[in-house]
VMD Tcl script that builds the backbone (N, CA, C; Angstrom):
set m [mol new atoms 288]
animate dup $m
set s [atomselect $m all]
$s set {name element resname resid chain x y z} {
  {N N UNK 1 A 0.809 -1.199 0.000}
  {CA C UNK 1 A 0.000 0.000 0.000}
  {C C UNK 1 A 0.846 1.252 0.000}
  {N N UNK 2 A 2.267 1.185 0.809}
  {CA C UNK 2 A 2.663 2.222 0.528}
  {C C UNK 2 A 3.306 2.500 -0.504}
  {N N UNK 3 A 3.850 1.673 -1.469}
  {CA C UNK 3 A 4.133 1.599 -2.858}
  {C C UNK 3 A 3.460 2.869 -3.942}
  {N N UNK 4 A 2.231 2.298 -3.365}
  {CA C UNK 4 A 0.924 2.718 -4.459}
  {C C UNK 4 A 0.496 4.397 -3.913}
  {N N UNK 5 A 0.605 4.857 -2.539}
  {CA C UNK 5 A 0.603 6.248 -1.886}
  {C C UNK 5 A 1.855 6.894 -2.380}
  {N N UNK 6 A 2.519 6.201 -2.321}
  {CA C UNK 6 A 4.115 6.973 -2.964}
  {C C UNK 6 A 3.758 7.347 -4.468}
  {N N UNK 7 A 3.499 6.355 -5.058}
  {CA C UNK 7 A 3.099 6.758 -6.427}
  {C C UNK 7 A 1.902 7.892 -6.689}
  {N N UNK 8 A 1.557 7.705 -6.376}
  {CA C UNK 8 A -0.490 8.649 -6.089}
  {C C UNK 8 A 0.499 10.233 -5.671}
  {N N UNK 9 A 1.696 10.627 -4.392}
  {CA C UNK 9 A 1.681 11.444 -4.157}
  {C C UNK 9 A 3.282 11.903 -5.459}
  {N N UNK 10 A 4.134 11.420 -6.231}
  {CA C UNK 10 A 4.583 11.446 -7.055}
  {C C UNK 10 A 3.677 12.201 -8.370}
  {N N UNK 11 A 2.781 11.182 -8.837}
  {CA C UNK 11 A 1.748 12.110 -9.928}
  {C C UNK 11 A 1.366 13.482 -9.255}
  {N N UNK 12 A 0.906 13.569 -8.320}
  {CA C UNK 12 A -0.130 14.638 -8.090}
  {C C UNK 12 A 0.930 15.927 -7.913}
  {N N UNK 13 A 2.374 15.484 -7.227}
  {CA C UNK 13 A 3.342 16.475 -7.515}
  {C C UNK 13 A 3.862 16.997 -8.406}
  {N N UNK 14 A 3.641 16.178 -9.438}
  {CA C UNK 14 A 4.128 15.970 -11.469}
  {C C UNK 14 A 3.010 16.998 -11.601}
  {N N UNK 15 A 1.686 16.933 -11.598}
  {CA C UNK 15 A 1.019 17.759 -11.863}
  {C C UNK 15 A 0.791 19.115 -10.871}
  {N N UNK 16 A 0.890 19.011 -10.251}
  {CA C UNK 16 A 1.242 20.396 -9.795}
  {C C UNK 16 A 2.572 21.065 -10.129}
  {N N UNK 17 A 3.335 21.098 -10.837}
  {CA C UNK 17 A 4.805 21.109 -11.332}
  {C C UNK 17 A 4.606 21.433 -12.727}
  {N N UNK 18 A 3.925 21.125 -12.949}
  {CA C UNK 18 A 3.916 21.649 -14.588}
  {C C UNK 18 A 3.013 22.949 -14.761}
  {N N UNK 19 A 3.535 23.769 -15.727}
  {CA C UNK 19 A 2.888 25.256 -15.837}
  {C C UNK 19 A 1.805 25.489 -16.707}
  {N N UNK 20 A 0.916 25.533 -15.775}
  {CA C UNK 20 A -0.681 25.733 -16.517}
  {C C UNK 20 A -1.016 26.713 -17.305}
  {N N UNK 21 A -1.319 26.962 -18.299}
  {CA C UNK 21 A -1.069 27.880 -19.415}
  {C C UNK 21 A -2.614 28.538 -19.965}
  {N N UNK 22 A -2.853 29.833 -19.088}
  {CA C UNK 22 A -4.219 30.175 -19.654}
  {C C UNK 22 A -4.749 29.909 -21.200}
  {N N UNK 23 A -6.125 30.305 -21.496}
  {CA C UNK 23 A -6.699 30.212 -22.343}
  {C C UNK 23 A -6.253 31.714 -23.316}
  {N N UNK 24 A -6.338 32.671 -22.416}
  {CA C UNK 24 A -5.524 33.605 -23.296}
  {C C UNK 24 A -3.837 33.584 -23.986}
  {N N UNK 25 A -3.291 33.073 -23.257}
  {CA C UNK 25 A -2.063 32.200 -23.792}
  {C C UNK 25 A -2.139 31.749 -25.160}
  {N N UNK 26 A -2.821 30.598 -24.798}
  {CA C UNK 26 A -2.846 30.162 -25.983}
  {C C UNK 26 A -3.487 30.446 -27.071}
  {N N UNK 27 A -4.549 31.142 -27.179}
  {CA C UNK 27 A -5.030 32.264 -27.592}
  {C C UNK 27 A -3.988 33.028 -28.713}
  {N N UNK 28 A -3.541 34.156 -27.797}
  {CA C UNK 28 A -1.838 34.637 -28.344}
  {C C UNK 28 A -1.365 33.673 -29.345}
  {N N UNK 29 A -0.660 32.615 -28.567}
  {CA C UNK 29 A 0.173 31.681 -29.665}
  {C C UNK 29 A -0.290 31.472 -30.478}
  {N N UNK 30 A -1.496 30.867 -31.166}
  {CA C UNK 30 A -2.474 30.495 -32.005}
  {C C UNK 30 A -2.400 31.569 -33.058}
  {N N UNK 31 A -2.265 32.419 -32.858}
  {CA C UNK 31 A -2.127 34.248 -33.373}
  {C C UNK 31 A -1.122 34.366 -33.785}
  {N N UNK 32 A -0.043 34.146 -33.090}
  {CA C UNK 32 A 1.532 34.178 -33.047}
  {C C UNK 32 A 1.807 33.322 -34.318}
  {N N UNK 33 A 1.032 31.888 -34.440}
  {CA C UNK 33 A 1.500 30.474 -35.531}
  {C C UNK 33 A 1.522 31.144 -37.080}
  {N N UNK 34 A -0.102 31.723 -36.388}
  {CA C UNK 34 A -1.007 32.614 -37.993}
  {C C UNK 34 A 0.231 32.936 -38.762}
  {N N UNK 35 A 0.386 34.274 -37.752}
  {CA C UNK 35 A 1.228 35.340 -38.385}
  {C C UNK 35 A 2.681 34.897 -39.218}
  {N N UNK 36 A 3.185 33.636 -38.449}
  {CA C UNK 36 A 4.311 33.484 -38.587}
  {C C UNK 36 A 4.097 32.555 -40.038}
  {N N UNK 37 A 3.467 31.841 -40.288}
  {CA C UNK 37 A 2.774 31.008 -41.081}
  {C C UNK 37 A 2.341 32.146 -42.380}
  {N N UNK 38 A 1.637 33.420 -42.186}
  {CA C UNK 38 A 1.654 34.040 -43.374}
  {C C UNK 38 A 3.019 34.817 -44.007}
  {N N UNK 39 A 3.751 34.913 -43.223}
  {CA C UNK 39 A 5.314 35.287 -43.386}
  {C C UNK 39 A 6.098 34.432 -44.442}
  {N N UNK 40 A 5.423 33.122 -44.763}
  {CA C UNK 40 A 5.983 32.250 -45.027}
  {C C UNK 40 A 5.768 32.056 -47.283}
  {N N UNK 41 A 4.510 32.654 -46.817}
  {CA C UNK 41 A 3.819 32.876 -47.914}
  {C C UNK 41 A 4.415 33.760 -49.494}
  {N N UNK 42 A 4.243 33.656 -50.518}
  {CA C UNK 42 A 5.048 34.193 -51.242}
  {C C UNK 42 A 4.115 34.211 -52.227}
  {N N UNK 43 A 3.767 35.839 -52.331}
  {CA C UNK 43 A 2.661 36.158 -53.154}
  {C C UNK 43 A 3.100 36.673 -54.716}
  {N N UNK 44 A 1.863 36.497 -55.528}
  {CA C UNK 44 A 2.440 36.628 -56.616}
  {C C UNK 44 A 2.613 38.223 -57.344}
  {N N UNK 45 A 3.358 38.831 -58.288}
  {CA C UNK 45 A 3.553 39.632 -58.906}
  {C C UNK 45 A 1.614 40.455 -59.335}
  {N N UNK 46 A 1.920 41.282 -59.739}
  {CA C UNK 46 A 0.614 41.992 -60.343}
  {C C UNK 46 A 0.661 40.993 -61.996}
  {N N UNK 47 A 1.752 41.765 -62.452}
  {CA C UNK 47 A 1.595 40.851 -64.133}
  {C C UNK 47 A 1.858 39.335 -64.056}
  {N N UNK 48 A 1.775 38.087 -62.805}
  {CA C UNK 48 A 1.570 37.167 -62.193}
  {C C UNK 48 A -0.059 37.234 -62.578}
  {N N UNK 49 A -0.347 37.616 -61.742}
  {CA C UNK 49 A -1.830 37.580 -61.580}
  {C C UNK 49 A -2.728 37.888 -62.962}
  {N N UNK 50 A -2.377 39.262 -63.518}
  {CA C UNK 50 A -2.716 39.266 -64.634}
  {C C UNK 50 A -2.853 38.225 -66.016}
  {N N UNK 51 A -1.729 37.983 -65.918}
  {CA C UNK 51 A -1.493 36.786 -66.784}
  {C C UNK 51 A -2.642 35.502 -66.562}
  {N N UNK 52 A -2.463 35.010 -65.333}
  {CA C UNK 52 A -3.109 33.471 -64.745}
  {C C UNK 52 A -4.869 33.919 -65.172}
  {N N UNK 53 A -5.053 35.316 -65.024}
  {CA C UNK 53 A -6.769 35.737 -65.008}
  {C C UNK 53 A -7.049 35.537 -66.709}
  {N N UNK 54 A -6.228 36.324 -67.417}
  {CA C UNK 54 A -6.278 35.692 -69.060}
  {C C UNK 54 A -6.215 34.643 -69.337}
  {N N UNK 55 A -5.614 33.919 -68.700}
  {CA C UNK 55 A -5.794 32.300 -69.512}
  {C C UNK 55 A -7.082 31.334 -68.897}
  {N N UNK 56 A -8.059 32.061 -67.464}
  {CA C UNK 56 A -8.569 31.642 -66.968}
  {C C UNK 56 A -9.483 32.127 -67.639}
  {N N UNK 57 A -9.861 32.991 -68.267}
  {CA C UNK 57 A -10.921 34.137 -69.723}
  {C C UNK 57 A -10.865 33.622 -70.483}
  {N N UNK 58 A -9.620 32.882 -70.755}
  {CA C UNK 58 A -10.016 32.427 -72.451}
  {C C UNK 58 A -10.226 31.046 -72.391}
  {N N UNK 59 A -9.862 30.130 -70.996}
  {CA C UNK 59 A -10.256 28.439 -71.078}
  {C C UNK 59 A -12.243 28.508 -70.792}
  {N N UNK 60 A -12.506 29.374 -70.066}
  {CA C UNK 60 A -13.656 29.627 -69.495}
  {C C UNK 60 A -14.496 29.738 -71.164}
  {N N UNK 61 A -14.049 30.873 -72.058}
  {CA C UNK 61 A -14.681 31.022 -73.314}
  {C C UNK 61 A -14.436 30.061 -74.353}
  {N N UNK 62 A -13.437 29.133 -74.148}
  {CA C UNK 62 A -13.119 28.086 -75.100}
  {C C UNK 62 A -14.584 26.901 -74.445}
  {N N UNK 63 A -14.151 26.768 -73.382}
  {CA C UNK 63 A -15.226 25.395 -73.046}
  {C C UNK 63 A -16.394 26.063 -72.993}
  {N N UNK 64 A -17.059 27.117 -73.139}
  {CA C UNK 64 A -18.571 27.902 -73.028}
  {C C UNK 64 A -18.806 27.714 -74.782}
  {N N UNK 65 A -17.744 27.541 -75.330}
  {CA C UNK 65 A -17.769 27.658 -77.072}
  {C C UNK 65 A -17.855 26.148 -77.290}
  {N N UNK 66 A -16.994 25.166 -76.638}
  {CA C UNK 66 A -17.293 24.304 -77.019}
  {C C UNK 66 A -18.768 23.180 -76.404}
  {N N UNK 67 A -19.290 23.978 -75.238}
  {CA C UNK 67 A -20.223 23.343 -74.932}
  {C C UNK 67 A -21.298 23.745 -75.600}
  {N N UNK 68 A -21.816 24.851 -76.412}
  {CA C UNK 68 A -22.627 25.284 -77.435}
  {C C UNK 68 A -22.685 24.452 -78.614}
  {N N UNK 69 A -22.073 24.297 -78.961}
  {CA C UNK 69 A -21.762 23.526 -80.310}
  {C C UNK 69 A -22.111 22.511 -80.112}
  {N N UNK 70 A -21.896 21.357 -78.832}
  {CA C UNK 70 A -21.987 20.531 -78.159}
  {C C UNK 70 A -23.669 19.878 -78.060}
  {N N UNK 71 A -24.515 21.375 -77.698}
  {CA C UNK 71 A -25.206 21.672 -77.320}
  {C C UNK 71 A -26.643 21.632 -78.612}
  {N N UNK 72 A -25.989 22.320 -79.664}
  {CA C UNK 72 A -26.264 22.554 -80.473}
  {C C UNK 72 A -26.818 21.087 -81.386}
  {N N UNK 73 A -25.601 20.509 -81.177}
  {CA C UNK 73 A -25.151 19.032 -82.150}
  {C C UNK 73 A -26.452 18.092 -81.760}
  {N N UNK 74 A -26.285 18.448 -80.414}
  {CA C UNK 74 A -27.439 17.263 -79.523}
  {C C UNK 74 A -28.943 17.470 -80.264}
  {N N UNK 75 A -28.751 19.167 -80.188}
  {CA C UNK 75 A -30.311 19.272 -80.160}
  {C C UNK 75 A -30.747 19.135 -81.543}
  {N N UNK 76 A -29.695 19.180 -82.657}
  {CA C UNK 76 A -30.422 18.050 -83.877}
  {C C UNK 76 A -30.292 16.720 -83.728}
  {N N UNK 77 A -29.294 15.983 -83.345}
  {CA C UNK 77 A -29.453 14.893 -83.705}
  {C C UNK 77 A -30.497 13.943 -82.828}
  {N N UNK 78 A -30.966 14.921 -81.692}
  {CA C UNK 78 A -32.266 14.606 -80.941}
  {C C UNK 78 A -33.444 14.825 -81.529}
  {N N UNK 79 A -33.524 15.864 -81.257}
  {CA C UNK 79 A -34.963 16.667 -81.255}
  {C C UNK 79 A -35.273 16.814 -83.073}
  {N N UNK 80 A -34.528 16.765 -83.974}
  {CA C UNK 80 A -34.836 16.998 -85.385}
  {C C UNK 80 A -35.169 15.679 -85.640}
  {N N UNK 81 A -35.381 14.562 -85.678}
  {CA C UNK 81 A -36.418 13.963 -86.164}
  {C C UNK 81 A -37.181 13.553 -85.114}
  {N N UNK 82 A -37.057 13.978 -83.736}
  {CA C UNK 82 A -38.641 14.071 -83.031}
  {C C UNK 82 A -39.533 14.948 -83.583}
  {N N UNK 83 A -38.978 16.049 -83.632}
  {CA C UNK 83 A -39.554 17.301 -84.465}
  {C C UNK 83 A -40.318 16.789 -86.087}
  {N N UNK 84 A -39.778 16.072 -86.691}
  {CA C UNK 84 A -39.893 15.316 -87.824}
  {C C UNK 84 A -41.078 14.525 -88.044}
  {N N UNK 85 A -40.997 13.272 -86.891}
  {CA C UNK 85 A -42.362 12.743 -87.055}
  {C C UNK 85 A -43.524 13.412 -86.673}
  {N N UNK 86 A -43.279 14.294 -85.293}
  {CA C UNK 86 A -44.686 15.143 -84.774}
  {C C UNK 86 A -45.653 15.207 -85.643}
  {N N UNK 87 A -44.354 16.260 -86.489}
  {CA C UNK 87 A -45.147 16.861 -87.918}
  {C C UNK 87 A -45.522 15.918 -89.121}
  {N N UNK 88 A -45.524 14.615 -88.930}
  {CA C UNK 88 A -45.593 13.647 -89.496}
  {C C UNK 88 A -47.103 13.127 -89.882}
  {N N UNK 89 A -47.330 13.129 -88.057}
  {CA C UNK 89 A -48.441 12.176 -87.292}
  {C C UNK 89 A -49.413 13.530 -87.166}
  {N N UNK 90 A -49.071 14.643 -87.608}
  {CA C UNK 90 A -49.939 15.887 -87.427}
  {C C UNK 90 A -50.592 16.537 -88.732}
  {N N UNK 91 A -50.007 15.320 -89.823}
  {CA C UNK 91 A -50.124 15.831 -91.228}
  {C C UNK 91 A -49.362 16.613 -92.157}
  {N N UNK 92 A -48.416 17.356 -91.342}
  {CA C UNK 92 A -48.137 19.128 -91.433}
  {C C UNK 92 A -46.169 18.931 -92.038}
  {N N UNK 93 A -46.705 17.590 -93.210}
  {CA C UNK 93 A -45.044 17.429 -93.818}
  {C C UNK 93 A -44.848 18.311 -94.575}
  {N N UNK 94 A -43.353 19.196 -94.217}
  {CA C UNK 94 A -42.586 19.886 -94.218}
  {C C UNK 94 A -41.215 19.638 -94.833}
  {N N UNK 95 A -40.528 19.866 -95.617}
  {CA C UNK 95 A -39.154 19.301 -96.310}
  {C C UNK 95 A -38.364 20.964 -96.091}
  {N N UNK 96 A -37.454 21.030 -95.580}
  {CA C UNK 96 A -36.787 21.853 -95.302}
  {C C UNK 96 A -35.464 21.732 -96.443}
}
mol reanalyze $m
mol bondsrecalc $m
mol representation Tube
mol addrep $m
């Protein structure tokens, strides 16, 4: 038993021994990591930026161009001879 009291008063001295560190503390540090962490950072040039926004303008207008066409393609090779028989079954033949 006294083994086990020795030990019991060992921890409880371990923890009282170590430095309890407010919430504002750490707080701070957390702040402190940020800052040090955006320091780290390496931003780009203006004509950097410029550049990356043009090629992001013209992939944006390439795939808006090619999804039209896309778009386009579908809606004959769909809808033009649905369109076809309607006018079929409606009497109302049409030869374009």
């Amino acid at each position: 038993m006294s083994a086990k009291s020795s030990e019991l008063d060992k921890n409880s001295k371990k923890s009282s021994q170590t430095p309890v560190i407010s919430q504002f503390e750490k707080v701070k540090a957390f702040f402190q990591d940020i800052y040090a962490e955006f320091q780290k950072i390496t931003w780009p040039s203006l004509p950097e930026v410029i550049g990356e926004t043009q090629r992001v303008l013209v992939l944006v207008a390439i795939l808006t161009a090619l999804l039209w066409v896309f778009d386009l393609a579908v809606g004959k090779i769909v809808f033009e001879p649905i369109d076809h028989l309607a006018k079929q079954v409606n009497g109302q033949t049409t030869f374009r």
